[in-house]
DRENDO-1510 file (C-alpha; in Angstrom, 1 decimal, always signed):
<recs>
REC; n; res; u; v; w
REC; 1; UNK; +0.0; +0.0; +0.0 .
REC; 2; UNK; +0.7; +3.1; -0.7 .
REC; 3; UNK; +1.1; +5.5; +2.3 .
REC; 4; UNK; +0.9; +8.7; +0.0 .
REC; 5; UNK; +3.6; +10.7; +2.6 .
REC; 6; UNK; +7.2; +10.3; +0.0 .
REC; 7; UNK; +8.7; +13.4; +1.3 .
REC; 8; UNK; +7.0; +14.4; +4.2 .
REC; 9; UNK; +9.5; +14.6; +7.4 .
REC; 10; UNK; +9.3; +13.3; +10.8 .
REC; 11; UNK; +11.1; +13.7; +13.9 .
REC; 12; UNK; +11.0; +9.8; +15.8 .
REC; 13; UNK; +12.3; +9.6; +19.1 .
REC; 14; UNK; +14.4; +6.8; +20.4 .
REC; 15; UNK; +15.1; +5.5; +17.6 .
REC; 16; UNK; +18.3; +3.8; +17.5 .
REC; 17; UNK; +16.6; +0.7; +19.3 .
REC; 18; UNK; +13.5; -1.0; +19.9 .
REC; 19; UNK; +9.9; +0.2; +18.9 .
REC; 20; UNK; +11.3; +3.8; +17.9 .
REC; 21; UNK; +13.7; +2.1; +15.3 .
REC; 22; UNK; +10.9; -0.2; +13.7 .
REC; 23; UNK; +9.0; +3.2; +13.3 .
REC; 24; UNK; +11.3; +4.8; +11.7 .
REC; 25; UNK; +12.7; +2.4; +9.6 .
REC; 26; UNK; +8.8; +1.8; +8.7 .
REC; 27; UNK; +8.6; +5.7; +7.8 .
REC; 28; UNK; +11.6; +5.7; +6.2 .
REC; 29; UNK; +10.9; +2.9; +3.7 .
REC; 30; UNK; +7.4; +5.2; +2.8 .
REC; 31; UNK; +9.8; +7.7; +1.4 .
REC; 32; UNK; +9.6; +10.2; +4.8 .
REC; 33; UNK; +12.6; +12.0; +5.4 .
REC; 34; UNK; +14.1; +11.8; +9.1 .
REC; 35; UNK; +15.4; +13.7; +12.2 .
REC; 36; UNK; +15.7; +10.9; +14.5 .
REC; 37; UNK; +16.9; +11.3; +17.9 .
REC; 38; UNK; +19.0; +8.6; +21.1 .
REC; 39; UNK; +21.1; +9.3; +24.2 .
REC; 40; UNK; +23.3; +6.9; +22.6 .
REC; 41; UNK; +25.4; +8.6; +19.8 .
REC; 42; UNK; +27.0; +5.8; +18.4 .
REC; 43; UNK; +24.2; +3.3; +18.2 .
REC; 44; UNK; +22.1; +6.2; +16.3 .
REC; 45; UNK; +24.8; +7.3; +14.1 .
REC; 46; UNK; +24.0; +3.5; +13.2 .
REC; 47; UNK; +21.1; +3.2; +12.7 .
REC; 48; UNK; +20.9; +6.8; +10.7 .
REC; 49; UNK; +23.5; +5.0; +8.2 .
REC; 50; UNK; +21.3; +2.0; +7.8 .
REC; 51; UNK; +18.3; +3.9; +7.1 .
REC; 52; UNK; +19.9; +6.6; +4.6 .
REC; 53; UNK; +22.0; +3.3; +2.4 .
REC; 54; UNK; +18.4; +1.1; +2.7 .
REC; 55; UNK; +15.7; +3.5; +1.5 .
REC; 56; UNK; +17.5; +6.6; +0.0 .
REC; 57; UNK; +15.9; +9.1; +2.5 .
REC; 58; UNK; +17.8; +11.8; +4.5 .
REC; 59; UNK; +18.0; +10.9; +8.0 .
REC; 60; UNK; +19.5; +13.9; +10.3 .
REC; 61; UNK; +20.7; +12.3; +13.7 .
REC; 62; UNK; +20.7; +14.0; +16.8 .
REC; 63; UNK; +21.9; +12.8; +20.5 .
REC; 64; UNK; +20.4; +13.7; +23.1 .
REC; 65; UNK; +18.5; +13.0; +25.9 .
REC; 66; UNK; +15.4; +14.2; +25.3 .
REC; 67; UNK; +13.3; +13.9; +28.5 .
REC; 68; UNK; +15.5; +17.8; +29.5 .
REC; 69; UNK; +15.0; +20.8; +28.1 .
REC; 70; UNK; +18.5; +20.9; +26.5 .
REC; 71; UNK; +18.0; +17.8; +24.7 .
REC; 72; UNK; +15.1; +18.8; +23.3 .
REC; 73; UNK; +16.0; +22.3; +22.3 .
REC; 74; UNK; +18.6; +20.6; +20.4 .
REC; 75; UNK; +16.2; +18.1; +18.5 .
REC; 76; UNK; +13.9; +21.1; +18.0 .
REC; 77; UNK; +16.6; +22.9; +16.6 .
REC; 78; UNK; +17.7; +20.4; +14.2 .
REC; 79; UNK; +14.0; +19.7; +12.9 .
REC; 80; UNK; +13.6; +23.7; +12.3 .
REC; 81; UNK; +17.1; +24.3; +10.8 .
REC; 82; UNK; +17.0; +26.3; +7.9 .
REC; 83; UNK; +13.1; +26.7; +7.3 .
REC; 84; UNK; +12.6; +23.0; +7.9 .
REC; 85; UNK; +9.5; +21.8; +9.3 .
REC; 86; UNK; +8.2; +18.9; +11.2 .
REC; 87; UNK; +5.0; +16.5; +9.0 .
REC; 88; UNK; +5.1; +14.0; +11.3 .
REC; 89; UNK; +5.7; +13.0; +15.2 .
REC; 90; UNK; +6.2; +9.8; +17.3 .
REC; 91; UNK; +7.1; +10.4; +20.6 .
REC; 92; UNK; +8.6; +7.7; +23.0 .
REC; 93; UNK; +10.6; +7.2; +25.8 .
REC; 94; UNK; +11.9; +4.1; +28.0 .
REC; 95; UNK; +9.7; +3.6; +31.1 .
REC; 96; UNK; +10.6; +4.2; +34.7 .
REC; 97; UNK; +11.4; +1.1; +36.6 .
REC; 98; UNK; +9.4; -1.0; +38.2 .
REC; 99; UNK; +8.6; -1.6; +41.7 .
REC; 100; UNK; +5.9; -1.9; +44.3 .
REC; 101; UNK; +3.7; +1.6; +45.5 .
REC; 102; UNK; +5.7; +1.7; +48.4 .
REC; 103; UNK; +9.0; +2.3; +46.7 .
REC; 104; UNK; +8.8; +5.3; +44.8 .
REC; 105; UNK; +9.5; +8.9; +46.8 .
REC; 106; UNK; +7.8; +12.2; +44.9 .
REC; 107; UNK; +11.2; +12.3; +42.8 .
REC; 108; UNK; +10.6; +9.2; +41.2 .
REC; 109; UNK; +6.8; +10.3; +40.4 .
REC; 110; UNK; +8.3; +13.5; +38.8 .
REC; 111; UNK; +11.1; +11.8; +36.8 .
REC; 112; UNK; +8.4; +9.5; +35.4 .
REC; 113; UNK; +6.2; +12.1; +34.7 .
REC; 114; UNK; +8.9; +14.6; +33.1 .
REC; 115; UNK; +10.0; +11.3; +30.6 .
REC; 116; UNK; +6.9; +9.7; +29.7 .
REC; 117; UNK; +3.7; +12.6; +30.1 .
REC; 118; UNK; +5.3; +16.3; +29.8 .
REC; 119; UNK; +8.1; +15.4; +27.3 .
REC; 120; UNK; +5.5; +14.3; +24.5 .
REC; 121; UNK; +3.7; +17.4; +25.8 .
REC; 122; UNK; +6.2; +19.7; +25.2 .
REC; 123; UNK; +7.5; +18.2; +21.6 .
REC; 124; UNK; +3.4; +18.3; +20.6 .
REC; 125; UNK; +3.2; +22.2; +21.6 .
REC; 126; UNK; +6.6; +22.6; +19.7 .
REC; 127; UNK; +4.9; +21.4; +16.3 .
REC; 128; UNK; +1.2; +21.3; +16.4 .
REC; 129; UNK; +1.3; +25.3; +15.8 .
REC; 130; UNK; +3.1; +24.6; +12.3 .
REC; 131; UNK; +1.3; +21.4; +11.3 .
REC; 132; UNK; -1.7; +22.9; +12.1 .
REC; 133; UNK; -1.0; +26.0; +10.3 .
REC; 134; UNK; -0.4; +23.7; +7.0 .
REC; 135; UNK; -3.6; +21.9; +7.3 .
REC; 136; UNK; -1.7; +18.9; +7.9 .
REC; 137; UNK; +0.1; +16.7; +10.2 .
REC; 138; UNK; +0.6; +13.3; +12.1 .
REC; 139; UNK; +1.3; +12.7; +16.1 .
REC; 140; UNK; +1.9; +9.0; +17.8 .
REC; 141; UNK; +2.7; +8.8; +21.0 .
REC; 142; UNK; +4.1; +5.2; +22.0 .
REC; 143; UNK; +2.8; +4.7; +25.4 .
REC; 144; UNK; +1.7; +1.2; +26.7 .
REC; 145; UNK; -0.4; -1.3; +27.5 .
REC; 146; UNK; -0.9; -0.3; +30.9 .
REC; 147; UNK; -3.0; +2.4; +30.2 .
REC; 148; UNK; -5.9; +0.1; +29.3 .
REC; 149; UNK; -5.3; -2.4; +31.7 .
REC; 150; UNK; -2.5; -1.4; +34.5 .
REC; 151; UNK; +0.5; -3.5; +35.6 .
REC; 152; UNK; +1.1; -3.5; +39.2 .
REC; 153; UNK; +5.2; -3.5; +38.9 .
REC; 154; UNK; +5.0; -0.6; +36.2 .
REC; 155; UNK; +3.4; +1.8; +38.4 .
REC; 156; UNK; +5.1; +4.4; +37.9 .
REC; 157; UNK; +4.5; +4.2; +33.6 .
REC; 158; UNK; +0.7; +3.5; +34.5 .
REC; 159; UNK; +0.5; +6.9; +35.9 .
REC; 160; UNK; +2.2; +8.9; +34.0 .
REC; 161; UNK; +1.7; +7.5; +31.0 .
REC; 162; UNK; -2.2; +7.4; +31.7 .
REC; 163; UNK; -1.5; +11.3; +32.1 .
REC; 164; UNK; -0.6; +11.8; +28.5 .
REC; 165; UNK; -3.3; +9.9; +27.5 .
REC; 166; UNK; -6.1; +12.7; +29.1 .
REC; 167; UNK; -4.1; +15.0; +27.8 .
REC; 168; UNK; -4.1; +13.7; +23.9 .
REC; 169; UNK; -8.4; +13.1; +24.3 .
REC; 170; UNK; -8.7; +16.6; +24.4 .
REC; 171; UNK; -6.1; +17.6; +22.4 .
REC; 172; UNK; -6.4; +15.3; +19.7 .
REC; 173; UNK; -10.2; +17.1; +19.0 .
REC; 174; UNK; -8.9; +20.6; +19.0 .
REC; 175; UNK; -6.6; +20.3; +16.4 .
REC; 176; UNK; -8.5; +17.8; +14.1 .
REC; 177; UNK; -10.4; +20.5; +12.4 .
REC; 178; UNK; -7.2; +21.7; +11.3 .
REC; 179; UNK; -6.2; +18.4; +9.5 .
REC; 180; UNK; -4.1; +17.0; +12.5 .
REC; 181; UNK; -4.4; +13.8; +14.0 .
REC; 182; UNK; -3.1; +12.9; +16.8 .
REC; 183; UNK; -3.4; +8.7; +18.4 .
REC; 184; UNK; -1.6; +6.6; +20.7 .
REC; 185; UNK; +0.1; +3.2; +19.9 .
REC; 186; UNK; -0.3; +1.1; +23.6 .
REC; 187; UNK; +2.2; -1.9; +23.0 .
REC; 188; UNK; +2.3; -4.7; +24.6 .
REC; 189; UNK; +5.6; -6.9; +25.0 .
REC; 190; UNK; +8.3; -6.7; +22.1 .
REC; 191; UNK; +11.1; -8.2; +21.8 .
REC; 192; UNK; +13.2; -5.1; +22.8 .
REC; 193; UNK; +16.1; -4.7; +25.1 .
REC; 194; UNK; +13.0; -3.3; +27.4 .
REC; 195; UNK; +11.6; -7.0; +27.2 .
REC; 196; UNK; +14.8; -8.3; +28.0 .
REC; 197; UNK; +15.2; -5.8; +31.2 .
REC; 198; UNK; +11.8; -7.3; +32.4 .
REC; 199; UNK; +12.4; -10.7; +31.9 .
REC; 200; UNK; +15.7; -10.3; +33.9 .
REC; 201; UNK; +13.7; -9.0; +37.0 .
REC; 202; UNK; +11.4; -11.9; +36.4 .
REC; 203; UNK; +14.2; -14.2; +36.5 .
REC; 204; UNK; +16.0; -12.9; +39.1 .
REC; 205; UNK; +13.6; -12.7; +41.5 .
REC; 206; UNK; +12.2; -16.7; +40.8 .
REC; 207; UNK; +15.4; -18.2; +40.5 .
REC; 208; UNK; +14.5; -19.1; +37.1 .
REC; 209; UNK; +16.4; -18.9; +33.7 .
REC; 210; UNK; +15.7; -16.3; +31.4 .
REC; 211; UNK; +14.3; -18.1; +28.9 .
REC; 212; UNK; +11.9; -19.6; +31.2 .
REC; 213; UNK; +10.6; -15.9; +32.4 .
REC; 214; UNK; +10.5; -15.2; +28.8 .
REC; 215; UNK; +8.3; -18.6; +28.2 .
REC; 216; UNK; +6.3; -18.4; +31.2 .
REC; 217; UNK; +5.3; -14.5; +29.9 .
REC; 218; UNK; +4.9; -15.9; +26.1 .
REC; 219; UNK; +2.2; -18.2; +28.2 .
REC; 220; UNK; -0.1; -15.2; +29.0 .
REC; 221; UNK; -0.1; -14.0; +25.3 .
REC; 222; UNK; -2.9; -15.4; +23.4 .
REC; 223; UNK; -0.8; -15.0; +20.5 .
REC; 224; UNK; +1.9; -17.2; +22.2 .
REC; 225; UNK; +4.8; -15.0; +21.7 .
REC; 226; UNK; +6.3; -11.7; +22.2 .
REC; 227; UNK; +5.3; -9.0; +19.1 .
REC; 228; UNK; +8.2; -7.7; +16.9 .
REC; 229; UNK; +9.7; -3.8; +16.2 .
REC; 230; UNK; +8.7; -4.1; +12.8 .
REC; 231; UNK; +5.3; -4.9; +13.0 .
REC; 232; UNK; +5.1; -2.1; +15.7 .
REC; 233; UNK; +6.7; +0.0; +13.0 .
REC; 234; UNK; +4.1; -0.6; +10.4 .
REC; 235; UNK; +1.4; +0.3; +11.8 .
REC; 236; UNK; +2.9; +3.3; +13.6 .
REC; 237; UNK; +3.5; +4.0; +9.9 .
REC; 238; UNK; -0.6; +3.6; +8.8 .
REC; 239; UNK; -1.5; +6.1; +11.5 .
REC; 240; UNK; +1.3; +8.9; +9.8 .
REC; 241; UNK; -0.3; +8.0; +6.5 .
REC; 242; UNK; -2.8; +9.8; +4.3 .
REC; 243; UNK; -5.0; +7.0; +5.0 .
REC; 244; UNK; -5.7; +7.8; +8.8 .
REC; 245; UNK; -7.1; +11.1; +8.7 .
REC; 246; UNK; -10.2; +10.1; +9.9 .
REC; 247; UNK; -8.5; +7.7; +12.8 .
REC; 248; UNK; -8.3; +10.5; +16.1 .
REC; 249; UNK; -7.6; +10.5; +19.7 .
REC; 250; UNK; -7.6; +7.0; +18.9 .
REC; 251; UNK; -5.2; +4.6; +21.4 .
REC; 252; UNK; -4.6; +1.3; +20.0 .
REC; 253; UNK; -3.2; -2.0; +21.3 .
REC; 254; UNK; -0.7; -3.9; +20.0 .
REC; 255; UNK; -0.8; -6.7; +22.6 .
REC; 256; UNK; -1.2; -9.8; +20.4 .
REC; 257; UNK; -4.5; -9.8; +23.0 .
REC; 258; UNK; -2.7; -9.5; +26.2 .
REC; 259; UNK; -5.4; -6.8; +27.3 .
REC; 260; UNK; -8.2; -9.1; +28.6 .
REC; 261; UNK; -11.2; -6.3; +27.9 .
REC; 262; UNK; -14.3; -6.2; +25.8 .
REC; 263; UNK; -13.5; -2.4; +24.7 .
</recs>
């Protein structure tokens, strides 16, 4: 299919890894140009190379962390260099750790909510203006399962995550009317280094194996497995297309039917 959005540009955020890299690589092989952003320089400068010798698109690489203000004044400066302008948005950010409601202090509360609510906040106010004033434009927000149905360890990500998501339903109607649309992607477990993290904790904390905290969470997947990055990617990709202008405020699971829920 045909996304219809060859030379549109996007900023993705951590992207050298995981979910963030199938969506970009997923943009990129639509024909959208990149600013793609990592706190890891050398794994992004990668994954910028692959993407530009692969598909032919320019990919702009910028490392930073970009959860602070400085990082993010340097990816915003990047994106806006020299008249450029931003089509196309997908937040994300790795989730706080995990942990029991007795753990976490008001520090950890803020840090989660600085990384995973007011950080997509902040980039959307950066670039709705523009997008909006083109009649045109795309957000995702790559938040998580939780938000539908909340998991105990991942307290902190259930709250703040659940925070951007009240804050995209009202947003996401305001600025339809100008042909933006803004939706969330809610995965479920990948096989990403974040998976791997998890499965560690599982492990370490049952005296089991890895691969048997990795087989014993496969077991509560319907679909019997863990979901990939480039499946992810591809339908982070439909809701940037031309296709899903009708699709707002929208958050969608990727879960392989994790989420046990009628709606």
């Amino acid at each position: 299919m045909d996304l219809g959005i060859k030379g549109k540009r996007a900023l993705v955020c951590a992207a050298s890894k995981g979910l963030g890299r199938g969506s970009a690589e997923a943009l990129a092989e639509a024909g959208v140009d990149l600013v793609i952003n990592a706190r890891g320089a050398e794994a992004l400068e990668a994954t910028a190379a692959h993407l530009r010798e692969t598909y032919g698109v320019q990919v702009t690489a910028v490392a930073a962390d970009i959860t602070t203000e400085a990082g993010r004044a340097a990816v915003l400066a990047a994106c806006f260099a020299q008249g450029g302008m931003i089509d196309i948005l997908v937040t994300n950010a790795g989730g706080p750790p995990p942990g029991m409601w007795s753990d976490w202090s008001r520090d950890d509360f803020i840090a989660a909510l600085d990384a995973n609510m007011l950080t997509p906040i902040a980039l959307m106010q950066a670039c709705l203006p523009a997008m909006m004033e083109r009649g045109w434009g795309r957000v995702v927000n790559i938040t998580s399962q939780s938000v539908k149905t909340p998991i105990a360890v991942l307290g902190l990500s259930n709250a703040a995550r659940t925070g951007l998501t009240g804050f995209v339903a009202g947003t996401a109607r305001q600025v339809a009317p100008s042909g933006v649309c803004i939706n969330n992607l809610l995965p479920g477990i990948h096989a990403t280094d974040r998976a791997v993290s998890l499965d560690t904790g599982v492990a370490k904390a049952g005296a089991i194996s890895l691969e048997e905290a990795k087989a014993q969470r496969e077991a509560t997947i319907p679909a019997r497995r863990y979901g990939t990055a480039g499946e992810f990617g591809a339908m982070c990709a439909f809701l940037c297309s031309q296709h899903a202008g009708f699709i707002i405020g929208q958050n969608i699971l990727l879960d392989g039917g994790a989420s046990n829920a009628t709606f």
